[in-house]
C-alpha positions in Angstrom: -18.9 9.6 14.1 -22.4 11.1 14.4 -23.7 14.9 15.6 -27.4 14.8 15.6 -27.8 13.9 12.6 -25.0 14.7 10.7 -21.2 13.3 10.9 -18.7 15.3 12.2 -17.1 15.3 8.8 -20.3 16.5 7.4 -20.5 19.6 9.9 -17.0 20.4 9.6 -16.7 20.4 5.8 -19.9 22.1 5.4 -18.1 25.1 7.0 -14.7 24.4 5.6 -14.4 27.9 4.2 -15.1 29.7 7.4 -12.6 27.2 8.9 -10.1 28.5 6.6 -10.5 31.7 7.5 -9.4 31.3 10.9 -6.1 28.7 9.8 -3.8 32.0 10.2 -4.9 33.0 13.5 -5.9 30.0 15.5 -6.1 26.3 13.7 -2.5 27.1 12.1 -0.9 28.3 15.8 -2.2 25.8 17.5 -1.3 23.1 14.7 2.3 24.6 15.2 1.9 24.4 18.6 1.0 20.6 18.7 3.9 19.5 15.8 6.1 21.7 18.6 5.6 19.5 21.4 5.6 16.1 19.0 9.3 17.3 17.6 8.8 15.3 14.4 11.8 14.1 13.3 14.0 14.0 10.0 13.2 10.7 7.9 10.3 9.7 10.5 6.6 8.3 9.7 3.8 10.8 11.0 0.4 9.7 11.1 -1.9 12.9 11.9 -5.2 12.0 13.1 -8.7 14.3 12.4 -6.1 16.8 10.7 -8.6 19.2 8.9 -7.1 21.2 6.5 -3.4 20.6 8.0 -2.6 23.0 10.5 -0.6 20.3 12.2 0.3 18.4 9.5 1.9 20.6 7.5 4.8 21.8 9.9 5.2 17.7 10.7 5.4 17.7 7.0 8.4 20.1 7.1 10.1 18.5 9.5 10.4 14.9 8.6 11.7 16.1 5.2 11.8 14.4 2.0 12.9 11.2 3.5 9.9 11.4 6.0 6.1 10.8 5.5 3.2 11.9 7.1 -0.5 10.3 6.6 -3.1 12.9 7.2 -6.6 11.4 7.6 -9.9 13.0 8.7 -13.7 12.6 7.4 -14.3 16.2 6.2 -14.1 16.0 2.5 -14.0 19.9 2.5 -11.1 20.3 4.6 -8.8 17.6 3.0 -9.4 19.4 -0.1 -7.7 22.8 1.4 -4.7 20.9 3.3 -4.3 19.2 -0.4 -3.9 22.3 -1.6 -1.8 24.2 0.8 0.4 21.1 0.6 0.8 21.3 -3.3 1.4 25.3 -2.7 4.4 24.5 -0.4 5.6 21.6 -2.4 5.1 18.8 0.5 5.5 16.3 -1.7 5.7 13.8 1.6 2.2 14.8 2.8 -0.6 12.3 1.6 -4.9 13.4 2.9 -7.0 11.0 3.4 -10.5 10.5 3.7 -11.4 7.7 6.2 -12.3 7.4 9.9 -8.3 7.5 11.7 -9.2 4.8 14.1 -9.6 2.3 11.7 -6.8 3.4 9.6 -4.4 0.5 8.4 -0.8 0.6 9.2 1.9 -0.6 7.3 5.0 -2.2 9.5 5.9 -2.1 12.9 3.8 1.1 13.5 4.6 5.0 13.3 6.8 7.2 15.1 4.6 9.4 16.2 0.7 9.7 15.9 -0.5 13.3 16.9 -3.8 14.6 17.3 -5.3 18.2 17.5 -8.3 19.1 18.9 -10.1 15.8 17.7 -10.2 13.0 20.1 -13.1 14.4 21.9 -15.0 13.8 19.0 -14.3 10.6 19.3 -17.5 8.2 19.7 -15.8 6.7 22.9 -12.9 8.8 23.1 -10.8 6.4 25.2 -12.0 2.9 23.0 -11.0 5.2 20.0 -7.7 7.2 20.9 -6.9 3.2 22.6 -6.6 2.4 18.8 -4.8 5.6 17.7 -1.9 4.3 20.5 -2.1 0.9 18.9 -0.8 2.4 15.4 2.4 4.0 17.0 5.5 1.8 16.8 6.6 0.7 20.0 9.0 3.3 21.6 7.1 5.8 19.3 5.3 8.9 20.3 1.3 9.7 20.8 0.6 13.4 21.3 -2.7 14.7 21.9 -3.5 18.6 21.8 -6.7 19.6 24.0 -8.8 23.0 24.6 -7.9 23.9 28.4 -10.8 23.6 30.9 -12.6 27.4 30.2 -10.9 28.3 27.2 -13.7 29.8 25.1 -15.7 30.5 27.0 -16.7 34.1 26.5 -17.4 33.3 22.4 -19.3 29.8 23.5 -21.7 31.1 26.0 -23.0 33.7 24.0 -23.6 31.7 21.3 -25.1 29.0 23.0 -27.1 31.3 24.6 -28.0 33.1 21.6 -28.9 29.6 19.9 -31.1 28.5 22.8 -33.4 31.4 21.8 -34.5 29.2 18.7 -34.0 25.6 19.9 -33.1 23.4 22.8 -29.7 22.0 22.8 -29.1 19.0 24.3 -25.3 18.7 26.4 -22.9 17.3 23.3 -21.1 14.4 24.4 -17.7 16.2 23.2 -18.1 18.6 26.3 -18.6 15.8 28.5 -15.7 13.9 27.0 -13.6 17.5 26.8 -14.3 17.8 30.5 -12.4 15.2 31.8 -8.8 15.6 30.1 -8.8 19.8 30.3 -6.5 20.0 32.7 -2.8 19.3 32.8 -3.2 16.9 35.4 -6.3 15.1 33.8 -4.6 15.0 30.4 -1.6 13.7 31.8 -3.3 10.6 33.9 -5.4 9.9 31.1 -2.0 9.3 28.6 -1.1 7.0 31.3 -4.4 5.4 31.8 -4.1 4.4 28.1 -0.3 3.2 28.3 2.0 6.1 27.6 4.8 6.7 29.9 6.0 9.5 31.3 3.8 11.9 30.2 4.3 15.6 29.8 2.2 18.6 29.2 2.6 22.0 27.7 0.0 24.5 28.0 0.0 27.3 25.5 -1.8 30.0 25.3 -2.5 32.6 22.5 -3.5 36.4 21.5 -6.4 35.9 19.2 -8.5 39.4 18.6 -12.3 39.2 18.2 -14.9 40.9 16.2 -18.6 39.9 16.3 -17.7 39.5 12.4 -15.2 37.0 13.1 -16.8 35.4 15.9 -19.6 34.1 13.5 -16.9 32.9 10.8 -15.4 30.9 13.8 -19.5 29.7 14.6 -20.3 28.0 11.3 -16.8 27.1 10.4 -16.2 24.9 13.2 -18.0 22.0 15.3 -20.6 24.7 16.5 -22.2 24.8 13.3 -23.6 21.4 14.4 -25.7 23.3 16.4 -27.0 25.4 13.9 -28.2 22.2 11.5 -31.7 22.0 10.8 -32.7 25.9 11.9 -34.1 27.4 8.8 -32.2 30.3 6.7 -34.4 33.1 8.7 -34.0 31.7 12.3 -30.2 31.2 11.4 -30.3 35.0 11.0 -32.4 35.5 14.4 -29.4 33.4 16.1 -26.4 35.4 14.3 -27.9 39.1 15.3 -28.9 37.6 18.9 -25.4 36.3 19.0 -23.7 39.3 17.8 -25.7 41.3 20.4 -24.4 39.3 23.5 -21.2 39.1 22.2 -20.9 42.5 22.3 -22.7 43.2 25.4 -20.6 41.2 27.3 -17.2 43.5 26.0 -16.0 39.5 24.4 -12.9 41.0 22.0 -10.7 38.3 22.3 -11.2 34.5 22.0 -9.1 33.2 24.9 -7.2 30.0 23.3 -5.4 28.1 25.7 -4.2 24.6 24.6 -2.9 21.7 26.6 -0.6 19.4 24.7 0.2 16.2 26.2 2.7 13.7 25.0 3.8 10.1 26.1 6.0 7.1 24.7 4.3 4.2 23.7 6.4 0.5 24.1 3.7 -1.5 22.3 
């Protein structure tokens, strides 16, 4: 999975401190969000695709139990290495990390019970080819759940620093957006479950308090798929784009980071 030229996993665990640093107030409640919806299951098998550093994980982790399991897999080195250890600080003896592209993943048996996803498959390459093959690794009956940004979520924090970036390069449109774009809705996410076999889909749209300070709106800028956008700019003109960006930010009165998540959720028969 490319960005320019860097991997997704490169970008992300380049920044996998700053991502960290927003676990608490946004990757964790969305990750609990997501695991919500799923309703993981004592004793079942969890695999949880492009996981990060566990926000969604880790609550499947508690709910499966000790007689569970649940496969974490994702390319960001950096990232793995902190759900690793927030999994050894709670003891989660049934939660394994993995570094290895989820769509190719092997599975062992008849499949999972339920493959979850949060805030990954428009990363994807081809996002429908690729989540196609995450359905084809839940067991049939099992569960695919898929958590989404909701269509203008973001927006305030995103447009000033896209604009602020655009001051020092060209960006061109990243195919994420475009691939975002058409399952940001509750009725777009839902068809598209369908499209790809699921039946009966349902989704839950949540929506979060999340404070903003232009101090935590760059954390959230280089630790998260944004920081793609600051690759190649050298050290000073990184500088020029974080006081630019902390200028917009707070012209426009942007406090708060308006998260608003649609997870949607759909049996698979195999």
């Amino acid at each position: 999975m490319t960005s320019g030229a860097n991997t997704v996993g490169d970008v992300f665990s380049a920044g996998a401190e700053e991502f960290h640093r927003w676990s608490g107030a946004l990757w964790d409640p969305v990750g609990e969000a997501t695991a919500a919806v799923a309703a993981p299951a004592a004793g079942e098998s969890v695999l949880d695709a492009c996981c990060g550093a566990g926000a969604s994980a880790l609550p499947a982790a508690r709910a499966v139990g000790p007689a569970g399991r649940v496969d974490a897999v994702d390319l960001a080195a950096g990232l793995l290495s902190i759900g690793e250890r927030r999994a050894r600080q709670e003891g989660l003896d049934n939660l394994r990390f993995h570094r290895h592209d989820v769509t190719s993943w092997p599975v062992m048996g008849d499949g999972y019970d339920l493959v979850q996803c949060a805030l990954g498959v428009f990363f994807f390459p081809d996002m429908d080819r690729d989540a196609a093959a995450l359905t084809r690794k839940v067991r049939p009956g099992g569960r695919f759940v898929v958590t989404v940004w909701e269509k203008g979520a973001l927006d305030g924090w995103q447009s000033a620093l896209r604009e602020a970036v655009l001051t020092e390069r060209d960006l061109p449109r990243r195919p994420q957006r475009d691939q975002l774009a058409r399952i940001d809705t509750a009725d777009t996410l839902a068809a598209w479950l369908q499209d790809l076999g699921g039946s009966v889909p349902r989704v839950v749209r949540r929506q979060f308090d999340t404070p903003l300070s232009p101090e935590t709106a760059w954390v959230l800028a280089t630790g998260s798929g944004t920081r793609g956008m600051l690759t190649g700019l050298s050290p000073a003109a990184v500088e020029r784009v974080r006081a630019e960006f902390t200028t917009r930010i707070t012209r426009a009165g942007v406090t708060d980071l308006d998260v608003r998540v649609l997870t949607g959720t759909a049996r698979f028969t195999g």
